[in-house]
C-alpha positions as CSV (number, residue, x, y, z in Angstrom):
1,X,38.1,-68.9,-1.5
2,X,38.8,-65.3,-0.8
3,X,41.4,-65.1,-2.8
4,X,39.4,-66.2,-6.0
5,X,36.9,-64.0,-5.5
6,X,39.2,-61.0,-5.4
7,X,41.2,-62.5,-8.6
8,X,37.7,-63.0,-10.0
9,X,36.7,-59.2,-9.7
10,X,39.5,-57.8,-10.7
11,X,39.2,-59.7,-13.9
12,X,35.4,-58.4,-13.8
13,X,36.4,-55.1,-13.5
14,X,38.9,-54.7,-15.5
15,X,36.7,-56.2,-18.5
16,X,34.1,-54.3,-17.4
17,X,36.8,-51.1,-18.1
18,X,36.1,-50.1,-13.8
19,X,39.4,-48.1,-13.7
20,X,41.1,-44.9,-12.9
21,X,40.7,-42.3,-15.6
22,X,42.5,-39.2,-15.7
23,X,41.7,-36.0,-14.7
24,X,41.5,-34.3,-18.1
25,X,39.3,-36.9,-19.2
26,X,37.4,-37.1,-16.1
27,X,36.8,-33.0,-16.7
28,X,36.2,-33.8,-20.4
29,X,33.2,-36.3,-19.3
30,X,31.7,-33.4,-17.4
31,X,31.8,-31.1,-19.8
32,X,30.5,-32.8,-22.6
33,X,27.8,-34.5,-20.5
34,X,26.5,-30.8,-20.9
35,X,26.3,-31.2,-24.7
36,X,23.5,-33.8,-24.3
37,X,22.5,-32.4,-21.7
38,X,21.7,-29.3,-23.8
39,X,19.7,-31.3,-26.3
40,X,17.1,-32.7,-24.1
41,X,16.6,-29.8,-23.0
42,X,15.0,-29.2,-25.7
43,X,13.8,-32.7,-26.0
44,X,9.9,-31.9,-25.2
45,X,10.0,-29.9,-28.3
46,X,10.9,-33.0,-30.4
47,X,7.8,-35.4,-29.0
48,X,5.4,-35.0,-31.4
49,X,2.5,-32.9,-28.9
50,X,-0.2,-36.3,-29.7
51,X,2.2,-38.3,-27.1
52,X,3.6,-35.8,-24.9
53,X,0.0,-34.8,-24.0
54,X,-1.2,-38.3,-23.7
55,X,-2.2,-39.5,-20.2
56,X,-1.5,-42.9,-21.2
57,X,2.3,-42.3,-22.0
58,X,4.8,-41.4,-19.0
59,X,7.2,-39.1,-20.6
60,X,9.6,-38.4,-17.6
61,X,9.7,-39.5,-13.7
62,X,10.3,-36.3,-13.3
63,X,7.3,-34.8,-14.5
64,X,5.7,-32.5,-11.6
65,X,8.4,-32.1,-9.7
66,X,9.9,-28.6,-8.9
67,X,13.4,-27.6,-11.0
68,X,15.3,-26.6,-8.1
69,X,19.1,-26.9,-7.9
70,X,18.1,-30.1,-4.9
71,X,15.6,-32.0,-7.0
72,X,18.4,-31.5,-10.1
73,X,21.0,-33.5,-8.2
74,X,18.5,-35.7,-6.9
75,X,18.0,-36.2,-10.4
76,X,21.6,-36.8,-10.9
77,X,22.0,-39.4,-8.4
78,X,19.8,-41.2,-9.4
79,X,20.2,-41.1,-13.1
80,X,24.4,-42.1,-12.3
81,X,22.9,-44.7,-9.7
82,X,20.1,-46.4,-11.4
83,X,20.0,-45.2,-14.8
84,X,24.1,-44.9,-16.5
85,X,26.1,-47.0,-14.3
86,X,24.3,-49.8,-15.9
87,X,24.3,-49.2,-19.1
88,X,27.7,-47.6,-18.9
89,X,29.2,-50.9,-17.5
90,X,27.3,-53.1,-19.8
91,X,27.9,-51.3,-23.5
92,X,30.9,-49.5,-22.8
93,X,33.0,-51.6,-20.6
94,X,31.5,-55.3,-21.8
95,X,30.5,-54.7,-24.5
96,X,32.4,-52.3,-26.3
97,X,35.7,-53.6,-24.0
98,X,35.1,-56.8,-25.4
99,X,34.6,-55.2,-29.6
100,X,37.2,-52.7,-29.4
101,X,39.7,-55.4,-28.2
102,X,38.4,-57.9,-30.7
103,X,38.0,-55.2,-33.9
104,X,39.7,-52.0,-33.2
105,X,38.5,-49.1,-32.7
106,X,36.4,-48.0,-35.4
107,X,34.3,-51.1,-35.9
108,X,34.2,-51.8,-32.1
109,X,32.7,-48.9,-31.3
110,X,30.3,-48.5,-34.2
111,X,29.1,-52.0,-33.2
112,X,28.7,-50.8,-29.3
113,X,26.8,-48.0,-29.8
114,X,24.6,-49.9,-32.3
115,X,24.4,-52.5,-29.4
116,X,23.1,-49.8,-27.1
117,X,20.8,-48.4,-29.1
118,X,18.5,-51.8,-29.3
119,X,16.6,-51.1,-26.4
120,X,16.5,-47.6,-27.3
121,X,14.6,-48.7,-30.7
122,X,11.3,-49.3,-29.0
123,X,10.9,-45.3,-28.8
124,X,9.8,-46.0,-32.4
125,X,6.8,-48.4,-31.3
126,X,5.3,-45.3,-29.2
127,X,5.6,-43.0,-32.5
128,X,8.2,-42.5,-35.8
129,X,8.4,-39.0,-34.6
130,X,10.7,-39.6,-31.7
131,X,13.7,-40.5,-34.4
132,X,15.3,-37.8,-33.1
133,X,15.8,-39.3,-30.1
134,X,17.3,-42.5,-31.3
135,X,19.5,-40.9,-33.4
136,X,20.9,-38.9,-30.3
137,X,21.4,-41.6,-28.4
138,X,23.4,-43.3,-31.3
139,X,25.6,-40.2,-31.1
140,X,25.8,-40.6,-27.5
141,X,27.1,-44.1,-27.5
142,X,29.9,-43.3,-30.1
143,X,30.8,-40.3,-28.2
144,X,30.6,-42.4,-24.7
145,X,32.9,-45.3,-26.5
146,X,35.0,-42.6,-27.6
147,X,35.7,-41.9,-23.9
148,X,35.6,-45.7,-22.7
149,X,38.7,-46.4,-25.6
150,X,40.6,-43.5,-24.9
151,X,40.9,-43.5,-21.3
152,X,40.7,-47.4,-20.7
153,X,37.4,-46.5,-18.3
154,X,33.9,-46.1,-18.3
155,X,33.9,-43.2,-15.9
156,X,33.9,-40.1,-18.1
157,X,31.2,-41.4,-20.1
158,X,29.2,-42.4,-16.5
159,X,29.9,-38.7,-15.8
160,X,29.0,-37.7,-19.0
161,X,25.7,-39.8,-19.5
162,X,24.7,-39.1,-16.3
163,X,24.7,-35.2,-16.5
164,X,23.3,-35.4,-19.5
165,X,20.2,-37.3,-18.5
166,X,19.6,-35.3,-15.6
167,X,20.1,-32.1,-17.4
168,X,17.5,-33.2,-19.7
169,X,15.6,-34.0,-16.9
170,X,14.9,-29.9,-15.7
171,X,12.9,-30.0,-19.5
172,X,10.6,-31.9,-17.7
173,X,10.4,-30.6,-14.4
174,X,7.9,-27.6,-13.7
């Protein structure tokens, strides 16, 4: 029994794209996760002022708290814990594993990062005027497939999605 389980999870991971990546790449994930990160900073300015003052719409989880260097890689943590490692594992390593195999490259990873952005879409049903945002995250899932194709792994794009979020996260914080 053991022994299927292990063969069973190493098929898992391996389709899931859970592998090694290499340093380069790795350091490549970290700096572009500032690149993202960078825009949401900037992200308040982009909600329309109607929903980002509205008490009936949460715009962060991090709203009140104190931008400190601690509560920024709390933020991280849990952004790479809860947040990315999900959604890295399901788009880029399922997902886009599974489409990039299947259609190559190009049409794999256009098809992921349309995948991705589904969820993302109901941004729209709170106003029009968070576009921006959705077409960001677009951007961010080719750029995050990029990294899943070229090094065979879903860790620089973790890395990258992860720093990125919580970056954006100090936009929020007081």
């Amino acid at each position: 029994m053991e022994s299927i389980l292990k063969a069973s999870g190493s098929v898992l991971t391996r389709r899931a794209r859970v592998a090694r990546a290499s340093r380069r790449l790795l350091f490549l994930g970290f700096i572009l996760g500032l690149v993202p990160g960078l825009f949401l900073l900037v992200l308040p300015g982009l909600i329309p002022s109607e929903i980002l003052h509205d008490p009936h719409v949460d715009t962060s989880r991090y709203s009140g708290w104190t931008a400190t260097p601690d509560t920024f890689l709390r933020a991280w943590a849990y952004e790479a814990a809860y947040v990315t490692l999900g959604e890295e594992l399901l788009f880029r390593g399922l997902v886009g594993g599974l489409l990039m195999r299947r259609l190559g490259f190009a049409p794999g990873n256009l098809l992921q990062a349309m995948v991705f952005l589904l969820p993302h879409l109901f941004l729209l049903t709170i106003s029009t005027g968070l576009w921006p945002i959705v077409l960001a995250q677009f951007v961010a899932g080719l750029l995050f497939g990029r990294f899943s194709f070229e090094s065979g792994s879903v860790l620089p794009g973790w890395i990258a999605h992860s720093l990125g979020n919580a970056i954006g996260a100090l936009a929020f914080m007081a």
